[in-house]
VOPAGU-2260 file (C-alpha; in pm, 1 decimal, decimal comma):
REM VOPAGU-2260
SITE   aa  ch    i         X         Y         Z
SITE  UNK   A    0       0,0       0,0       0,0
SITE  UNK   A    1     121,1     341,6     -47,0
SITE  UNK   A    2      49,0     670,6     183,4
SITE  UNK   A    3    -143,7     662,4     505,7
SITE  UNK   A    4    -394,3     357,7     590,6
SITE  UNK   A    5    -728,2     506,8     481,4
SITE  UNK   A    6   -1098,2     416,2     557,1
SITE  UNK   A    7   -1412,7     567,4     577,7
SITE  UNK   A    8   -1792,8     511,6     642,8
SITE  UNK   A    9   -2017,7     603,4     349,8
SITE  UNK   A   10   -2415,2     706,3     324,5
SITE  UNK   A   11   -2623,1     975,5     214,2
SITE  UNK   A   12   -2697,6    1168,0     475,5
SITE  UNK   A   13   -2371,5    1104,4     656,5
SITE  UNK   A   14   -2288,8    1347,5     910,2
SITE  UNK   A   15   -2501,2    1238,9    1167,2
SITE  UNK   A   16   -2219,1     890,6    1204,0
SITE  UNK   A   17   -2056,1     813,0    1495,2
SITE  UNK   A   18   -1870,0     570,8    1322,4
SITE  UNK   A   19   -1503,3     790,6    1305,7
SITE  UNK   A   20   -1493,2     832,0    1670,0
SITE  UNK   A   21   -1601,3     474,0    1718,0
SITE  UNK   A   22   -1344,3     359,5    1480,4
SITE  UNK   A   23   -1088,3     657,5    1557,6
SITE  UNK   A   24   -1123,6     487,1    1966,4
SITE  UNK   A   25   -1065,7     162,2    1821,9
SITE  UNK   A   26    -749,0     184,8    1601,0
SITE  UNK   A   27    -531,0     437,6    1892,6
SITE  UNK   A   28    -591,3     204,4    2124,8
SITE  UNK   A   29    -476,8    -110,6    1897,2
SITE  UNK   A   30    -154,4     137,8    1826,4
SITE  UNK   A   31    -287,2     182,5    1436,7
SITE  UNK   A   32    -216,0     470,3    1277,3
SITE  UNK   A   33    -536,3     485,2    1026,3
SITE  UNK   A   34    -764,1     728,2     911,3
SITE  UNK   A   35   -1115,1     716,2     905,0
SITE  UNK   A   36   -1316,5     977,2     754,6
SITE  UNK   A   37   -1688,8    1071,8     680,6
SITE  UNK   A   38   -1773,0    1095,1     314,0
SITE  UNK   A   39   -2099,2    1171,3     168,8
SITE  UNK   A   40   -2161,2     939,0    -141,4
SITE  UNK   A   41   -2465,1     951,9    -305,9
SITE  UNK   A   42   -2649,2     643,2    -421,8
SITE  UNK   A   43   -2624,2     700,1    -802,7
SITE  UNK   A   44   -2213,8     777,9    -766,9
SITE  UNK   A   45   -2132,1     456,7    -525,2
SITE  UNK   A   46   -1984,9     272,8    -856,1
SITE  UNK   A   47   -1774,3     565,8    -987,1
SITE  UNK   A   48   -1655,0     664,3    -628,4
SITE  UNK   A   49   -1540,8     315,0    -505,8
SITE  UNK   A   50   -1354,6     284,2    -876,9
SITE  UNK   A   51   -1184,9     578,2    -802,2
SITE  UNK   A   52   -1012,4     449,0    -477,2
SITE  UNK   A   53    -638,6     405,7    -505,4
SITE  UNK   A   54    -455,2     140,8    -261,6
SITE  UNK   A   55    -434,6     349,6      23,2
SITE  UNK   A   56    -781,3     275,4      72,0
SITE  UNK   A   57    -797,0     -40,9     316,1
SITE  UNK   A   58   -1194,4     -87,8     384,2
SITE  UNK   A   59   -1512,5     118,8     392,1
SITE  UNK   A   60   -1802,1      63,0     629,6
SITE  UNK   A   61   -2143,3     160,5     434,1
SITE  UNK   A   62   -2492,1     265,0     544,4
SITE  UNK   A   63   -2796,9     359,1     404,5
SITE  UNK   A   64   -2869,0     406,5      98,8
SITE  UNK   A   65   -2581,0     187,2       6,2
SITE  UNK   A   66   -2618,3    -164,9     210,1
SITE  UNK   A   67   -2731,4    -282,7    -134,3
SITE  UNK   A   68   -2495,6    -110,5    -385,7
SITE  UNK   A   69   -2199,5    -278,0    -139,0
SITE  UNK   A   70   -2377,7    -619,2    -159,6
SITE  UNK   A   71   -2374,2    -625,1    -564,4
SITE  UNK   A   72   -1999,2    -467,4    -583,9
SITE  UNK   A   73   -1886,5    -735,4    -349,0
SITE  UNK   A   74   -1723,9   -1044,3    -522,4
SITE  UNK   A   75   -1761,5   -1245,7    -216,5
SITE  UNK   A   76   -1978,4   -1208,3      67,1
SITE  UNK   A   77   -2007,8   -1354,3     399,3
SITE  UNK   A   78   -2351,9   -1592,7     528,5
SITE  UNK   A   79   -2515,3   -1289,4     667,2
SITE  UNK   A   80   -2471,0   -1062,2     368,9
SITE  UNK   A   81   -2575,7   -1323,1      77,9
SITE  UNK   A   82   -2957,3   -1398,1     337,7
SITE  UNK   A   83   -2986,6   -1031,1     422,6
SITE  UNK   A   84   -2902,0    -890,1      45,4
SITE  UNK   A   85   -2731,4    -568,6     240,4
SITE  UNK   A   86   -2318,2    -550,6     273,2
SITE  UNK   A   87   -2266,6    -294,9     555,7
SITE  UNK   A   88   -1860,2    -363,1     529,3
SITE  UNK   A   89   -1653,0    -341,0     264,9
SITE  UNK   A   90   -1285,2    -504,7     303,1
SITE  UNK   A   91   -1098,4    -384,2      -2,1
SITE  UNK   A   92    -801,1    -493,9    -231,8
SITE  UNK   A   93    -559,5    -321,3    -111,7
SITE  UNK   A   94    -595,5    -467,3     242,7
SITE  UNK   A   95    -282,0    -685,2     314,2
SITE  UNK   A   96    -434,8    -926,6     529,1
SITE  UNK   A   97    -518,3   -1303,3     452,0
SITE  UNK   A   98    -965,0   -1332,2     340,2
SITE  UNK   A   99   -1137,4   -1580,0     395,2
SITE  UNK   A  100   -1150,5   -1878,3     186,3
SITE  UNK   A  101   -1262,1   -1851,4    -129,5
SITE  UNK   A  102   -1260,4   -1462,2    -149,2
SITE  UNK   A  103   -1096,9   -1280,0    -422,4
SITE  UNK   A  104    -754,3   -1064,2    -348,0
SITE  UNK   A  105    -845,6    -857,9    -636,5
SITE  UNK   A  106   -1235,6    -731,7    -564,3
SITE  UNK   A  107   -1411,7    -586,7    -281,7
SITE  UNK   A  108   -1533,5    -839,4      -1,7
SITE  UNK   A  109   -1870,2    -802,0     164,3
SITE  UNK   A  110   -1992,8    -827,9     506,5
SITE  UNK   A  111   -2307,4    -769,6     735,2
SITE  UNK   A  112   -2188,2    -699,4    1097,8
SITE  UNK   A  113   -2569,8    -555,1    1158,0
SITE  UNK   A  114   -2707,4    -877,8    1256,9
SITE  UNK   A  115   -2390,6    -942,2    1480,5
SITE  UNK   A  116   -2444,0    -597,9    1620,3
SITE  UNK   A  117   -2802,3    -672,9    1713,0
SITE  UNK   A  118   -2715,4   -1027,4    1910,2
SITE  UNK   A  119   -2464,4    -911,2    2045,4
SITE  UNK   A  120   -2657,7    -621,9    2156,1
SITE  UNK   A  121   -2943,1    -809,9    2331,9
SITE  UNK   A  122   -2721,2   -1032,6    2478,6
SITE  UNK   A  123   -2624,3    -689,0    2662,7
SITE  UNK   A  124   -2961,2    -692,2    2744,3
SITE  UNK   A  125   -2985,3   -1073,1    2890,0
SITE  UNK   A  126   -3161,5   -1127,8    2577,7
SITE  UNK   A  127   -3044,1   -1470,1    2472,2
SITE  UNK   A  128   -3298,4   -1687,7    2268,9
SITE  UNK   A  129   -3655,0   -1565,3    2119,8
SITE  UNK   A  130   -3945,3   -1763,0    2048,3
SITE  UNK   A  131   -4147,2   -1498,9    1828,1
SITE  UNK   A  132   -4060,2   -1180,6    1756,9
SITE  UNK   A  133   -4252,7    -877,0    1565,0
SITE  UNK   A  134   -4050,5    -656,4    1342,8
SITE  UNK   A  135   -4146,9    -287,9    1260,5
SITE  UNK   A  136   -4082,6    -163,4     911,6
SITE  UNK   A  137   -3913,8    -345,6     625,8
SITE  UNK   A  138   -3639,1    -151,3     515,8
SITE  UNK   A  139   -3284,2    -349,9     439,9
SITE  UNK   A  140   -3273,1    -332,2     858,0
SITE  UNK   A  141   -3545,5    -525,1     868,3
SITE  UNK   A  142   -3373,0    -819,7     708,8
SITE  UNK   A  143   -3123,3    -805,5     972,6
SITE  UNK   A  144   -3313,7    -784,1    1253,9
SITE  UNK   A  145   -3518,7   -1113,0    1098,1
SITE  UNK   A  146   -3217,0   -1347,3    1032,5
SITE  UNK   A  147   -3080,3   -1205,1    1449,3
SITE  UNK   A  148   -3390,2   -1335,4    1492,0
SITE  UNK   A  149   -3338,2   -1652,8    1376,8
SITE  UNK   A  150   -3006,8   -1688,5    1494,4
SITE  UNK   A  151   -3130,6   -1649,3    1843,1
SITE  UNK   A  152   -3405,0   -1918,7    1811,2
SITE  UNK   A  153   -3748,5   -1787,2    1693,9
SITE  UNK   A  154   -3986,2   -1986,4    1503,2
SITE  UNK   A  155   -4243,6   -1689,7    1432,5
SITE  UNK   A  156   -4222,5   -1317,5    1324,5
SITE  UNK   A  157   -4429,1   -1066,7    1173,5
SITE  UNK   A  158   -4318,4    -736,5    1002,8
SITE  UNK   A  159   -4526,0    -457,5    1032,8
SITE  UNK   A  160   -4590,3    -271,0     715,8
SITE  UNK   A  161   -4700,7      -5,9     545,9
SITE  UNK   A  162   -4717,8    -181,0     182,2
SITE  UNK   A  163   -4731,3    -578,3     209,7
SITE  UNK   A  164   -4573,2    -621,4     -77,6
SITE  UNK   A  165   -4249,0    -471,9      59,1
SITE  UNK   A  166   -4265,2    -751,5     327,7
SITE  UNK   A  167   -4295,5    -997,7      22,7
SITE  UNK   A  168   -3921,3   -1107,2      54,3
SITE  UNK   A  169   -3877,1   -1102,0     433,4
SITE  UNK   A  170   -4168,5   -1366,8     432,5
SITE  UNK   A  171   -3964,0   -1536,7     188,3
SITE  UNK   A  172   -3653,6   -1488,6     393,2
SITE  UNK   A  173   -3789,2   -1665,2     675,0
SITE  UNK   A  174   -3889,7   -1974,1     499,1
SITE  UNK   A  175   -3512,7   -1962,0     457,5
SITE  UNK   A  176   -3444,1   -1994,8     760,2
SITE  UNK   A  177   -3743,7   -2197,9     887,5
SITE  UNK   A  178   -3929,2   -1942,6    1035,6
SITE  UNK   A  179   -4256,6   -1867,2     993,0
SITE  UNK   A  180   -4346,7   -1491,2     906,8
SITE  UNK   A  181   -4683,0   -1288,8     869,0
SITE  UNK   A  182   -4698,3    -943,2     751,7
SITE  UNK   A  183   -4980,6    -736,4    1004,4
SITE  UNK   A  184   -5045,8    -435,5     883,5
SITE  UNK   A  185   -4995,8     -33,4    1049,1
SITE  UNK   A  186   -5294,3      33,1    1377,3
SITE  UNK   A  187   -5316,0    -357,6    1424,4
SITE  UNK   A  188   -5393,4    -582,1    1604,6
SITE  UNK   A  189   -5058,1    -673,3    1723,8
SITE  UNK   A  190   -5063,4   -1024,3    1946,8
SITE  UNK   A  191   -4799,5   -1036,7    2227,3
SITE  UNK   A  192   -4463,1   -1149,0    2135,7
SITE  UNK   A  193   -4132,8   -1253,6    2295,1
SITE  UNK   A  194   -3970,3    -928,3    2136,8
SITE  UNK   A  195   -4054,0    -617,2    1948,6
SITE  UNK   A  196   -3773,6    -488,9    1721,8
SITE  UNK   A  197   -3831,6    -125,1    1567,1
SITE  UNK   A  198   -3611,6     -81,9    1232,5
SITE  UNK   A  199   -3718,8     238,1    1165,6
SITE  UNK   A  200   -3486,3     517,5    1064,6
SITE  UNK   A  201   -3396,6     777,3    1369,2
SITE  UNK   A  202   -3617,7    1031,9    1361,7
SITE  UNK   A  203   -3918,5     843,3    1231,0
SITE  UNK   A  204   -4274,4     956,9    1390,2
SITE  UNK   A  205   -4572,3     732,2    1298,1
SITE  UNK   A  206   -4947,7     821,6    1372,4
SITE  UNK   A  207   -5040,9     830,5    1740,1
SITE  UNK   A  208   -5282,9     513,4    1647,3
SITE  UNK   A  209   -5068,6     303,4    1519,8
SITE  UNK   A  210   -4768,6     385,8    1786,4
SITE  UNK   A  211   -4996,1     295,6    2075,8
SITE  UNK   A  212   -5097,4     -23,7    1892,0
SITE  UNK   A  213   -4725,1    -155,5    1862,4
SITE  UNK   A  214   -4678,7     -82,8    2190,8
SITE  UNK   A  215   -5002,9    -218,4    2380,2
SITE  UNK   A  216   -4887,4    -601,2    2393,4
SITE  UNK   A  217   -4564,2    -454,6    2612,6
SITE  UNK   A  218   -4273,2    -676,7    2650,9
SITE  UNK   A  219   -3886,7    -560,7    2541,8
SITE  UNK   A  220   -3863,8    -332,4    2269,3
SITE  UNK   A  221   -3516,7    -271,8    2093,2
SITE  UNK   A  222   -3501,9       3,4    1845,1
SITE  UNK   A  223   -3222,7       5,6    1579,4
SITE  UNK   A  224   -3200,7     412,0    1658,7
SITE  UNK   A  225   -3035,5     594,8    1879,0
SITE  UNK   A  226   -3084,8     962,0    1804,4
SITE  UNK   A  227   -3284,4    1146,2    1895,8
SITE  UNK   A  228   -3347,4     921,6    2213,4
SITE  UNK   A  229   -3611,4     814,4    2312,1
SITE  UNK   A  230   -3763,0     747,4    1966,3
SITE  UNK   A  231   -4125,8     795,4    1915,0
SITE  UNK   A  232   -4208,6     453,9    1911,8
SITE  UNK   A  233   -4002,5     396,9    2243,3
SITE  UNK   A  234   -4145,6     733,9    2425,8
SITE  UNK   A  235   -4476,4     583,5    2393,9
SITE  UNK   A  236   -4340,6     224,9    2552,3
SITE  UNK   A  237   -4472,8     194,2    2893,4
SITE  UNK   A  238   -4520,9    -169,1    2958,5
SITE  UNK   A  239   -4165,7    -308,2    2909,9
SITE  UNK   A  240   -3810,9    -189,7    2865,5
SITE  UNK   A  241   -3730,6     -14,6    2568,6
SITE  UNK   A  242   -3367,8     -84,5    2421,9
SITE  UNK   A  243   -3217,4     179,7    2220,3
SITE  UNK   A  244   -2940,6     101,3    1958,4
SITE  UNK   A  245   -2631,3     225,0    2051,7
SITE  UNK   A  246   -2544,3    -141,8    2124,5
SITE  UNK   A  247   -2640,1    -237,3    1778,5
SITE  UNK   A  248   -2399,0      63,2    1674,6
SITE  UNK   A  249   -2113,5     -55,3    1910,7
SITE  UNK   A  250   -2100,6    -383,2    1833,3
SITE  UNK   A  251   -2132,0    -438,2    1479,5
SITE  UNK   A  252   -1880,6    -166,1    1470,1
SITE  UNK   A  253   -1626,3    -393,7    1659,7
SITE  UNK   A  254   -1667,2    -680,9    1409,7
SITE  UNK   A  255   -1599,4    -416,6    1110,1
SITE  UNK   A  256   -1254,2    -317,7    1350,0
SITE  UNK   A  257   -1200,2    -731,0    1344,8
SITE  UNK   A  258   -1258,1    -744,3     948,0
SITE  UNK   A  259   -1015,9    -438,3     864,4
SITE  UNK   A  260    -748,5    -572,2    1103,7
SITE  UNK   A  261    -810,9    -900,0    1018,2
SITE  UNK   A  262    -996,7    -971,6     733,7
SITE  UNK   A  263   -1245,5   -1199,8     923,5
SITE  UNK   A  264   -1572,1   -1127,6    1139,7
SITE  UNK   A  265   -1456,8   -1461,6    1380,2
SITE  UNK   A  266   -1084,5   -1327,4    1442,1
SITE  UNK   A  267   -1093,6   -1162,5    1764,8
SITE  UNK   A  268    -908,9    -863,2    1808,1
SITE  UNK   A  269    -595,7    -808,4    2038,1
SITE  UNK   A  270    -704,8    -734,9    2371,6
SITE  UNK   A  271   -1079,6    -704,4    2234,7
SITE  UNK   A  272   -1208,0    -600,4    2562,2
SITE  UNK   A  273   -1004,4    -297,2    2621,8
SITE  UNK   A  274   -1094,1    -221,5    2226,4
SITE  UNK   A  275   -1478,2    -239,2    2266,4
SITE  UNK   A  276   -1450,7     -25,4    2582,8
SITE  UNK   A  277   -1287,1     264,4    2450,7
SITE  UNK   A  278   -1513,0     223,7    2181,0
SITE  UNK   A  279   -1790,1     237,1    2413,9
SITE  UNK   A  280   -1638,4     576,5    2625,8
SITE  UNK   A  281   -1586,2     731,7    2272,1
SITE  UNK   A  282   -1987,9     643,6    2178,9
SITE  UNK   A  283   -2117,3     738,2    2478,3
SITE  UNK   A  284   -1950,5    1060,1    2544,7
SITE  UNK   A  285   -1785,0     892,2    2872,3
């Protein structure tokens, strides 16, 4: 590689990231000297902007709108990436570090550390196997908050949306995986369930009805946002905790520190306690 060690986080809008001081905490603490900067990419220039990357450029970590752009530039991609269709990490050429078997050394590799982010997350929150779950909204998120789902044991979901047809291929994505998913629509009725996960972006307000129909069952709520906190959906939450998603944030940014380092999710990082606490400090202002 020539120059400095460069990597960045791309979306459109972007500034709101926390992702260079999560990272930024990360790599002085693992003695790295690497950059990691906040660029603005719009969808319709993702192509022409990651062709025009020289080999300083060691990895990029991607949010919306480009989980999907990421997934079809990525000439491998890992188990979580291919069932979600969204690549939230990319680890690129120029990274001197051995892939994972049967990735290419000369093309962009895929990842999805938001479903890792998310277990690990309710595992914070002595959340540890699910029976059913109910899913709100069914954005690219949504996908990864289905096959977390999964991974932690539920048999039975439902997404709650707007237009069924954009639920069409998270029903289909839980036949995948052998679990069994309804679509309910916005104002419900909304049965109890084991867990309620809101993947609506931060910021999102929905009608007063439909709000107080989500939350009536109670139980745990965990909400992929984090700003501005509470969310409207978790304000209204009065019969259960409600989980905000700076764990989601944290964690799935410590398995993007373990694939740029690395270049594999599994490989833990050196001392990957001390890592994910300064990571933590740097996220939560500490």
């Amino acid at each position: 590689m020539t120059g400095s060690t460069r990597l960045a986080v791309w979306g459109d809008p972007i500034a709101h990231s926390r992702s260079p001081q999560l990272h930024g905490a990360a790599y002085a603490r693992l003695g790295l000297d690497w950059t990691f900067e906040r660029v603005r990419v719009p969808a319709d220039a993702f192509d022409h902007t990651l062709a025009s990357l020289d080999d300083s450029w060691r990895g990029l970590a991607v949010t919306m709108p480009l989980k999907e752009h990421a997934w079809a530039a990525s000439g491998w991609r890992d188990r979580r990436a291919e069932l979600t269709g969204a690549v939230n990490t990319l680890l690129l050429p120029g990274a001197d570090v051995a892939r994972p078997h049967g990735a290419p050394s000369d093309a962009p590799i895929g990842f999805n550390t938001d479903v890792g982010g998310i277990v690990a997350a309710l595992g914070d929150a002595s959340i540890a196997a699910l029976g059913s779950v109910r899913i709100v909204g069914a954005g690219a998120t949504s996908a990864s908050a289905l096959v977390a789902a999964a991974e932690l044991g539920a048999r039975t979901g439902s997404i709650v949306s707007r237009r069924p047809e954009r639920a069409a291929s998270l029903v289909a994505l839980g036949e995948r995986m052998g679990l069994a998913v309804t679509v309910e629509p916005f104002g419900g009725p909304h049965p109890a369930v084991d867990l309620t996960i809101s993947a609506l972006p931060g910021g999102a307000e929905l009608p007063e009805a439909h709000a107080e129909a989500i939350a009536m069952p109670g139980g745990p709520l965990f909400d992929v946002a984090y700003h501005p906190w509470p969310s409207h959906l978790a304000a209204r939450w009065t019969d259960g905790a409600a989980i905000p998603g700076h764990g989601m944030l944290l964690h799935q940014a410590v398995l993007q520190v373990r694939i740029f380092a690395t270049g594999s999710v599994e490989a833990p990082l050196p001392s990957e306690d001390e890592v994910r606490a300064e990571m933590r400090s740097a996220l939560m202002g500490d």
